[in-house]
C-alpha positions in Angstrom: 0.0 0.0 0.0 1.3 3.2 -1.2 1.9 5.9 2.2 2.6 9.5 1.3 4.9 11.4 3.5 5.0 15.0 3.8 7.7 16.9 4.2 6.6 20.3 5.7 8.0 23.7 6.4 5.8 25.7 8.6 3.0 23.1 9.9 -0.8 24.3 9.9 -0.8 24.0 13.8 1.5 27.1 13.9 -0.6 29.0 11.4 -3.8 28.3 14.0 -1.8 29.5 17.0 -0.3 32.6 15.7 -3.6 34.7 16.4 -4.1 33.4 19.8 -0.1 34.1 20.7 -0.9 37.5 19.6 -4.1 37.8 21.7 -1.9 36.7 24.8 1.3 38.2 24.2 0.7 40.9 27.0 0.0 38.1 29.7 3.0 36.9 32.0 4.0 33.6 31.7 2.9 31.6 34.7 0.7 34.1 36.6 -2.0 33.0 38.4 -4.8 35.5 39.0 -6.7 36.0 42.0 -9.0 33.0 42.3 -7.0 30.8 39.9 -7.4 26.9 40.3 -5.2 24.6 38.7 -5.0 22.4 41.2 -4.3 18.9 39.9 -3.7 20.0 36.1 0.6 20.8 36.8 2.8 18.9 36.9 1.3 16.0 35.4 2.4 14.1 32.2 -1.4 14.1 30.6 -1.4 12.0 27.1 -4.2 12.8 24.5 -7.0 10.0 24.3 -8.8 12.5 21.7 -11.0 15.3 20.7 -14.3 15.9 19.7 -15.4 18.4 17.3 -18.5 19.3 16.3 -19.7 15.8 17.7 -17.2 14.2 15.6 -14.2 12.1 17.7 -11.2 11.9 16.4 -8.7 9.2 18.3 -4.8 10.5 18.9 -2.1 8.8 17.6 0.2 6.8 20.3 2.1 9.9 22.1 0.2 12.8 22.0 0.4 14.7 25.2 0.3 17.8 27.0 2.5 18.9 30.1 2.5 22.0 32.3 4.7 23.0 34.9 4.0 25.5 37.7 5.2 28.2 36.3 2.9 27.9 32.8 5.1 26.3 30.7 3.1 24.1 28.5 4.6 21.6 26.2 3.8 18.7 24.5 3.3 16.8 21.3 0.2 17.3 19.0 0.8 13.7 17.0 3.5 14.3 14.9 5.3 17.5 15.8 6.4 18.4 19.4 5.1 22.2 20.8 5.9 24.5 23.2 4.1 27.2 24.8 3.0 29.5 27.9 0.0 29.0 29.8 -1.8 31.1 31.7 -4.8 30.6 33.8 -8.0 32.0 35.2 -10.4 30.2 37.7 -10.7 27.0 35.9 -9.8 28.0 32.7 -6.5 27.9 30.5 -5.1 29.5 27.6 -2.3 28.8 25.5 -0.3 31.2 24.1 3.2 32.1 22.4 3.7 28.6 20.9 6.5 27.4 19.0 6.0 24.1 17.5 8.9 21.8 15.6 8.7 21.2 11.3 8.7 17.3 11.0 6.0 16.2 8.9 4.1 13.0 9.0 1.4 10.7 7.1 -1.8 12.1 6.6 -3.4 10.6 9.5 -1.2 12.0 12.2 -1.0 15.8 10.4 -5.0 15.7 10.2 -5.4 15.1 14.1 -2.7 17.7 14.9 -4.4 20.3 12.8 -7.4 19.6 14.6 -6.1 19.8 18.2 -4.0 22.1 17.7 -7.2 24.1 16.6 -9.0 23.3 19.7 -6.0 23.8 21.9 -5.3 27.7 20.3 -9.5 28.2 20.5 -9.0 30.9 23.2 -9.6 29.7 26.8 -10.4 26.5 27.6 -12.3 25.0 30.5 -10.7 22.7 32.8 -12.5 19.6 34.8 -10.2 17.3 36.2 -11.9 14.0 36.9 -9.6 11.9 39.6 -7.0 10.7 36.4 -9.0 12.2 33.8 -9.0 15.7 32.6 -11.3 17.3 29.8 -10.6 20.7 28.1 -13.6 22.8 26.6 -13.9 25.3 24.3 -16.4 28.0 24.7 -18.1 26.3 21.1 -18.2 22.8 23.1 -15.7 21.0 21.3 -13.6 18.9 23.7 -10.2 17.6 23.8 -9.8 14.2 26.4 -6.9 13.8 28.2 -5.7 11.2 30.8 -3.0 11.0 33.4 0.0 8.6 32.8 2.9 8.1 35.0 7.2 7.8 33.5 8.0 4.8 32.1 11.4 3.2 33.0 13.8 2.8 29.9 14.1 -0.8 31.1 11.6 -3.2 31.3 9.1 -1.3 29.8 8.3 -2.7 26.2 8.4 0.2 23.3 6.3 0.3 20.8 7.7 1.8 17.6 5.4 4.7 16.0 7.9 6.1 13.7 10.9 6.5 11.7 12.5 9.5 11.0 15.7 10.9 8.9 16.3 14.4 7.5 13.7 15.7 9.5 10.5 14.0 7.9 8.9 11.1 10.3 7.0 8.4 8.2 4.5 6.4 10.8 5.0 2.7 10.2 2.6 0.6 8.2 -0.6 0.1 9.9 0.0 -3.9 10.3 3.7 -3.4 11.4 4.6 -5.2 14.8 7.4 -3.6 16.2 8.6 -3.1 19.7 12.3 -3.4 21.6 12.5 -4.1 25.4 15.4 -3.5 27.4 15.8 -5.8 30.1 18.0 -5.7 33.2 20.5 -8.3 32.0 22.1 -5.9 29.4 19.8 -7.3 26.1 17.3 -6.2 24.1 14.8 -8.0 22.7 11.6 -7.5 20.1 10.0 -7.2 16.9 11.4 -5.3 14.1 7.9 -5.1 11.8 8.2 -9.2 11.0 10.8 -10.6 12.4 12.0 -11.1 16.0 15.5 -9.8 17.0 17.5 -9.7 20.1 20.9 -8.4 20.7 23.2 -7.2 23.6 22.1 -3.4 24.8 24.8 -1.4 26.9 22.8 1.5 28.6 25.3 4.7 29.5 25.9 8.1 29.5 22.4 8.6 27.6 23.3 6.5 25.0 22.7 2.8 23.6 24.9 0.6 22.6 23.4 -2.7 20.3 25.5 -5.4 19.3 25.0 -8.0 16.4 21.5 -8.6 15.9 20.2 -11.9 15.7 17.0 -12.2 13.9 13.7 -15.1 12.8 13.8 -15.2 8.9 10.7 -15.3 7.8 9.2 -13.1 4.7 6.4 -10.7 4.9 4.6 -7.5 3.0 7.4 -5.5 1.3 6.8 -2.3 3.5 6.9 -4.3 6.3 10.6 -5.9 5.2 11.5 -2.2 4.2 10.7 -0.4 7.5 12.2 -3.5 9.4 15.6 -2.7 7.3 15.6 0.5 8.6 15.0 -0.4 12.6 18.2 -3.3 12.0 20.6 0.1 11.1 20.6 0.8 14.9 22.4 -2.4 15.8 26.3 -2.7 15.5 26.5 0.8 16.5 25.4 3.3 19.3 22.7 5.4 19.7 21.5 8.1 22.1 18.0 7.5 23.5 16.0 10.4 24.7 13.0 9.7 27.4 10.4 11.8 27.8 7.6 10.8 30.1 6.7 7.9 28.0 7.8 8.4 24.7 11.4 7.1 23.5 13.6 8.5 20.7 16.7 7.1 19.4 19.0 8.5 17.0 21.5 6.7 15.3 25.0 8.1 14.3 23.8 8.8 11.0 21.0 10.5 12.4 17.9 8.3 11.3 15.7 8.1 14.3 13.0 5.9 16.1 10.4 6.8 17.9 8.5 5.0 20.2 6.2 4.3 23.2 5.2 2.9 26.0 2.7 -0.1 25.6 -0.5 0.6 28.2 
């Protein structure tokens, strides 16, 4: 099955936020007005379970979330491209403002969900209801984005799923029947699925990076995307790579600078 993949230079997600980082660019970042109440909504790693517009639900992708810390910095990932931005609040409500968000581009699927959060998120302010682990977001028009608390994942133990590939700064999601997932156990290997085959290899955690010996594979034959994107995750063995953990998403990046993306299984 044919997959297109963008390559993008300034991503429709900015072109949303600009009028709202206008609209806010007087606020300070951080402040909390008299009677704000955020309590429960900073300081916690909040992944994306969707959003509802117009009464239409759209799912997120695997690693969609939204963080902010006490003093109003938000950040976070909209499904393909990472943000950043300032938040300020009032009574229950928040507002997002000043964002900056990254240029990777991604298959349609991924691109048409960030547009659309990234719409609701920049619709001016939004009401907040936390819900014990749960937290909703509301936009004066009703539409809705559904959010859910999730705790750090440990780099070992914790089975990653892989979401995407990445080199010269364009990220292509993996083929919808793809397998893959890499495990790093306590005993210094690593062990998974690389789209059709399984593989396991040595792993030597240090210094923030990863280093993979020989891989040793299964050798059976599947789709032709599937064989092509598993070529691509066997270039991170016999060779070191740093890993970057964030919450619960994982990114490694080879020497050559091809990346994977991946995370956490529920």
């Amino acid at each position: 099955m044919y997959r297109q993949t963008h390559r993008i230079t300034f991503t429709a997600a900015v072109l949303a936020l600009l009028p709202l980082a206008a609209a806010c660019g007087s606020e300070k970042a951080g402040t909390r007005p008299a009677g704000a109440d955020v309590g429960g909504i900073t300081g916690v790693h909040w992944a994306v379970d969707g959003v509802t517009v117009d009464g239409t639900e759209h799912d997120a992708p695997a690693g969609a979330y939204v963080t902010i810390d006490d003093n109003g910095k938000a950040q976070g990932n909209y499904g393909c491209n990472h943000f950043n931005a300032r938040a300020s609040f009032d009574g229950d409500r928040i507002r997002l403002g000043d964002t900056s968000v990254t240029e990777m581009g991604c298959e349609d699927k991924p691109m048409k969900f960030e547009e659309t959060l990234a719409r609701t998120l920049a619709d001016g302010a939004l009401k907040a209801h936390v819900d014990k682990d749960r937290l909703t977001l509301t936009t004066d028009g009703g539409d809705t984005v559904r959010l859910s608390k999730t705790e750090d994942a440990s780099l070992l133990g914790t089975r990653w799923n892989v979401t995407a590939l990445g080199a010269d700064g364009v990220a292509q999601s993996l083929p919808e029947d793809a397998e893959a997932h890499l495990t790093f156990g306590e005993d210094g290997r690593v062990t998974g699925r690389l789209g059709c085959n399984k593989v396991t290899s040595t792993a030597t955690v240090r210094d923030g990076n990863i280093t993979l010996g020989t891989p040793s594979t299964t050798r059976m034959m599947c789709d032709a995307s599937l064989m092509a994107a598993e070529k691509r995750l066997l270039r991170l063995f016999d060779g070191t790579v740093e890993y970057r953990l964030d919450h619960r998403t994982l990114t490694l990046t080879s020497e050559n600078g091809e990346s994977v993306t991946a995370v956490a299984a529920e």
